[in-house]
C-alpha positions, 0 to 999 in steps of 0.5 A: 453546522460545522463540519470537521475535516480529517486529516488528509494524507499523502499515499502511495496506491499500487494497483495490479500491473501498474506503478505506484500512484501518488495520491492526496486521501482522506485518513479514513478507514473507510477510503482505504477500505474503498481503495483496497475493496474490501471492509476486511483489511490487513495492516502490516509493518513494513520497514518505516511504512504501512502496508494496507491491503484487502484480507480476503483477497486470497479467497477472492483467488485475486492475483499476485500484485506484489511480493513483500518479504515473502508474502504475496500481496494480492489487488490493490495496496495502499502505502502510507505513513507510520504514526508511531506515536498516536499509532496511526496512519500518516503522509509519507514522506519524500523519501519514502514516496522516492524509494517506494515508488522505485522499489515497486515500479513494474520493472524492479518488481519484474527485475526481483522475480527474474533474479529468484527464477534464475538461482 
């Protein structure tokens, strides 16, 4: 029997009140499904990456994780690659993991809400 692998793809996974976690996982639907829990997920553009997150989480009256551009992202969110090309998920690469690790570290996302309550 041969088995055929999908691609694994390196992610940044940002949990309620932690910072981004670098991970190796399997370019599925189904594991950023399971990460975000939800089957429902939404997948947005944002600057060079994608966006991962669960649709309904507003519903669920889950809390705020992160604000993106205005939009509140509520749970867990997954960070990935954007394969343009084949539109489809991809690694990031280290540039993005350095810069999106910093942007969505506990204190600059701390630091960005501070800055807005104080104008």
């Amino acid at each position: 029997m041969v088995i055929i692998e999908k691609q694994n793809m390196l992610v940044l996974i940002v949990e309620n009140s932690k910072d981004p976690e670098l991970k190796r996982i399997p370019n599925r639907l189904n594991t950023l499904r399971r990460i975000v829990g939800n089957e429902n997920i939404e997948v947005i553009k944002y600057k060079d990456v994608l966006i991962v997150y669960d649709e309904d989480a507003f519903k669920k009256l889950l809390p705020v994780n992160r604000t993106i551009d205005g939009l509140n992202i509520r749970g867990n969110f997954v960070i990935t690659g954007n394969d343009e090309k084949h539109q489809d998920f991809k690694d990031l690469t280290e540039e993005q993991i350095k810069a999106y690790t910093v942007e969505f570290q506990i204190e600059n996302d701390l630091e960005q809400g501070d800055e807005l309550e104080n104008e």
